[in-house]
C-alpha positions as CSV (number, residue, x, y, z in Angstrom):
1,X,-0.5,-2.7,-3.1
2,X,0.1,0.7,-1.7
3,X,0.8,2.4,1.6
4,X,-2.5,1.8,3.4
5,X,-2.9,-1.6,2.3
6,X,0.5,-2.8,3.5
7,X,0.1,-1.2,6.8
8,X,-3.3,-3.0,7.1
9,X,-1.7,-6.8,6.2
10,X,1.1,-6.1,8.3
11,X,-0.9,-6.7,11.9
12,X,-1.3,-5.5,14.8
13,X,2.2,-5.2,15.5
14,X,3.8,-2.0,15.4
15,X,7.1,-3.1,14.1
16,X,5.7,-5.3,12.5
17,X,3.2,-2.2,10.3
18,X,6.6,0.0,10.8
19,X,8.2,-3.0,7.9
20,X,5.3,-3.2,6.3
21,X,5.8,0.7,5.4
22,X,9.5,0.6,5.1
23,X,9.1,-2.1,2.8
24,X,9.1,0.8,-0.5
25,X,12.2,2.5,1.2
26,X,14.6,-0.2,1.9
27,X,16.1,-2.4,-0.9
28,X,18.3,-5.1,-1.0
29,X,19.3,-8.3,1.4
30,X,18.2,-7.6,5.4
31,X,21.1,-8.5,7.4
32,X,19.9,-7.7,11.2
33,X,20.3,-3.9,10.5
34,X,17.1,-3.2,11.8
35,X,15.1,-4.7,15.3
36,X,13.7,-8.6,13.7
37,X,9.9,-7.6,13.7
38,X,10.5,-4.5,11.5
39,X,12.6,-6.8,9.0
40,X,9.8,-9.6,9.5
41,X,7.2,-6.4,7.9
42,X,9.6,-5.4,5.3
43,X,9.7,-9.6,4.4
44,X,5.9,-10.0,4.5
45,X,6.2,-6.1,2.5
46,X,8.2,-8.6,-0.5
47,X,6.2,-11.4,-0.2
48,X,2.6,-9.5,-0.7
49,X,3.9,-7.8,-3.6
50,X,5.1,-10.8,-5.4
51,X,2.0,-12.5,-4.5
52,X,-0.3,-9.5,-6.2
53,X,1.7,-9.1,-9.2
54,X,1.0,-12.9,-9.9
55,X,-2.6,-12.7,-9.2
56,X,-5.0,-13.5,-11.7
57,X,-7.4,-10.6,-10.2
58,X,-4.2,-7.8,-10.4
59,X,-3.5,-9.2,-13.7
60,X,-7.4,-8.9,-15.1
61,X,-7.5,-5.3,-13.2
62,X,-4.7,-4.4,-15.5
63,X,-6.2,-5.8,-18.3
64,X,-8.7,-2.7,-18.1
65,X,-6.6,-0.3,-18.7
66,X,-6.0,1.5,-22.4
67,X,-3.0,0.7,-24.0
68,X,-1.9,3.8,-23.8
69,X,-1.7,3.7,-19.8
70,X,-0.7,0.0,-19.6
71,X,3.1,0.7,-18.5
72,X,1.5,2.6,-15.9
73,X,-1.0,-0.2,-14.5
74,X,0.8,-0.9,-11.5
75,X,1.3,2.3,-10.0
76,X,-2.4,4.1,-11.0
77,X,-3.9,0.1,-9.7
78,X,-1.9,0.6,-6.3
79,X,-3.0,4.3,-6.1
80,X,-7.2,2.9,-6.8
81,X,-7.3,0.1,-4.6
82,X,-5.8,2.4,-1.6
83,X,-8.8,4.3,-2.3
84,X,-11.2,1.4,-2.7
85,X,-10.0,-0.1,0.6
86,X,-10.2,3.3,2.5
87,X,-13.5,3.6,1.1
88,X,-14.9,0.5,2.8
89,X,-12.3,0.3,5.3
90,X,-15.2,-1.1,7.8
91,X,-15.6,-4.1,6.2
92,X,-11.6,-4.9,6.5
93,X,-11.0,-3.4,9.8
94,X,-12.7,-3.0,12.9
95,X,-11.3,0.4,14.1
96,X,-12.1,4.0,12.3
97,X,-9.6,4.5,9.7
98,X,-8.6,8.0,11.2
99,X,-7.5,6.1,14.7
100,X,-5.7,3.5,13.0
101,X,-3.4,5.8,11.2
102,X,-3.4,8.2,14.2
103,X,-2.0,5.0,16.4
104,X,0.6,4.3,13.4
105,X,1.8,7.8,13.3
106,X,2.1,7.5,17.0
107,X,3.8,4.1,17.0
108,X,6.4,4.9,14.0
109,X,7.2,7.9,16.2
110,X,8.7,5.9,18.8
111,X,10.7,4.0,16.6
112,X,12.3,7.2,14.3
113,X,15.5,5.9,14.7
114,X,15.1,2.8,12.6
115,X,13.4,4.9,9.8
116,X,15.6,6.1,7.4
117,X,15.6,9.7,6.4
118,X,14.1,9.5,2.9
119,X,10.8,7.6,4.6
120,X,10.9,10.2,7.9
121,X,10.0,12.4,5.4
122,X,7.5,10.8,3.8
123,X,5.8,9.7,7.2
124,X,6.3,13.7,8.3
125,X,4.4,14.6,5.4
126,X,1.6,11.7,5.3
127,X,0.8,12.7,9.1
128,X,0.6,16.5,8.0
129,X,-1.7,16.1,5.2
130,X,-4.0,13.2,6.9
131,X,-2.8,11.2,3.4
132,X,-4.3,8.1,4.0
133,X,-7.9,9.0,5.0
134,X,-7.8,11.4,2.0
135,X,-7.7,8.5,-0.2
136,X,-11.1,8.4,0.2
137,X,-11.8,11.3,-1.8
138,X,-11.4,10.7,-5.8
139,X,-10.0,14.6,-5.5
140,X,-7.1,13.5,-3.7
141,X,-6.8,10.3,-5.7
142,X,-6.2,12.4,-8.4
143,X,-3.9,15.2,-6.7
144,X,-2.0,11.7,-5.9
145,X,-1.8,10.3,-9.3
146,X,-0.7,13.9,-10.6
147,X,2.1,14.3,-8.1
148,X,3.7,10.9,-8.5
149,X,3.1,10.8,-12.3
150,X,5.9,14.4,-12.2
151,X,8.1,12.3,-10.4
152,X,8.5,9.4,-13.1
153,X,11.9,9.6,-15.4
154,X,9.5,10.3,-17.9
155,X,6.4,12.9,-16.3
156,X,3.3,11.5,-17.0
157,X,-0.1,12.9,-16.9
158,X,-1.1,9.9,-14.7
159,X,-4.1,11.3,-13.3
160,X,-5.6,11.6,-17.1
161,X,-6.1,7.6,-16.1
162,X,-8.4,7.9,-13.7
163,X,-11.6,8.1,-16.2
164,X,-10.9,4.9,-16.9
165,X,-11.0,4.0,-13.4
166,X,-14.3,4.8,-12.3
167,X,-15.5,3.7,-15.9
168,X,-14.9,0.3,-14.8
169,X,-15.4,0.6,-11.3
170,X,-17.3,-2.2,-10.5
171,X,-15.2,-4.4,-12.3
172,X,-12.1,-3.1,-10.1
173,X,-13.9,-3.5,-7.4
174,X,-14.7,-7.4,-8.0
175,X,-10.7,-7.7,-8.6
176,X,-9.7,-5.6,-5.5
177,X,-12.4,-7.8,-3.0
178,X,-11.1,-10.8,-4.6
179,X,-6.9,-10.1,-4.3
180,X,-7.6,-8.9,-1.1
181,X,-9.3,-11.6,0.8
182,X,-6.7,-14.0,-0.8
183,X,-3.6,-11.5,0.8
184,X,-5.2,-11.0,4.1
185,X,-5.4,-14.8,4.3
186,X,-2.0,-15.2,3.3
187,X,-0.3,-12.1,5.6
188,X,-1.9,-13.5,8.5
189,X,-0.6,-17.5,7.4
190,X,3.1,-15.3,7.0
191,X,2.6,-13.5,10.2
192,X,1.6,-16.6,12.0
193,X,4.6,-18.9,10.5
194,X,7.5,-16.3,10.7
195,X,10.3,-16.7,11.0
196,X,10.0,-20.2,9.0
197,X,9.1,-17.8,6.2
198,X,12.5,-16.0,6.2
């Protein structure tokens, strides 16, 4: 799952959604460095990846793409199904996409001196360029895919993928509604059971 989606399984809680984002910036054991909720997000961050990269949906998602693109699966899949979930953000979430992102900005503001530099930058940049809501736009999905795909080891043209993406649209959506009913179930079950999920 990407950006949007974690922030989205990670609550209402706003250290709680703080983890969920910090949960691609900080590696490694948590040892109480950071306030408990914020390590609770960055816990349920680890647990909803491992969950998705086991699930028989992700796994038939990936099964659509070409060979050629198939080391890429994970990172173009993560990109889409931001943009799928954007796209029908209504059905997951009750308030407008724009004010929930606007009250996370807001929120991680407050809290700038848990978040370390490399993600304040990031979160800087997200806010400027409205990056979540402009998932909703296959443009931007594509500007996206482009700008992480120069940043591999090994540049990739990783927006050349996204034919194959709305090719089998449909399909990805099936495995998208699927994977996340199943995580929203289980984020709130996490949520709901911390910290005897530590």
């Amino acid at each position: 799952m990407n950006y949007l989606a974690h922030l989205l399984l990670s609550g209402p809680d706003p250290d709680w959604r703080l983890g969920g984002l910090l949960g691609d910036f900080v590696k490694g054991p948590l040892e109480g460095g950071l306030p408990t909720a914020v390590e609770a997000g960055i816990r349920l961050h680890r647990r909803i990846d491992a969950i998705t990269d086991d699930h028989p949906a992700y796994r038939d998602a990936r099964s659509h793409f070409d060979s050629r693109w198939r080391r890429y699966a994970g990172i173009v899949l993560d990109i889409w199904f931001d943009h799928l979930l954007s796209s029908q953000w209504q059905r997951w979430h009750p308030q407008p996409l724009e004010d929930f992102c606007n009250q996370c900005w807001r929120d991680f503001h407050l809290r700038n001196r848990y978040i370390p530099p490399h993600a304040r930058t990031f979160i800087r940049r997200a806010e400027e360029v409205n990056l979540f809501q402009s998932y909703r736009d296959g443009g931007a999905i594509a500007h996206t895919l482009e700008h992480v795909g120069r940043r591999l080891r090994r540049p990739m043209p990783l927006q050349q993928a996204l034919p194959e993406q709305k090719a089998t649209r449909d399909a990805l959506q099936k495995n998208f509604d699927k994977l996340f009913a199943d995580l929203t179930r289980e984020a709130a079950r996490f949520r709901q059971c911390y910290p005897a999920n530590k």
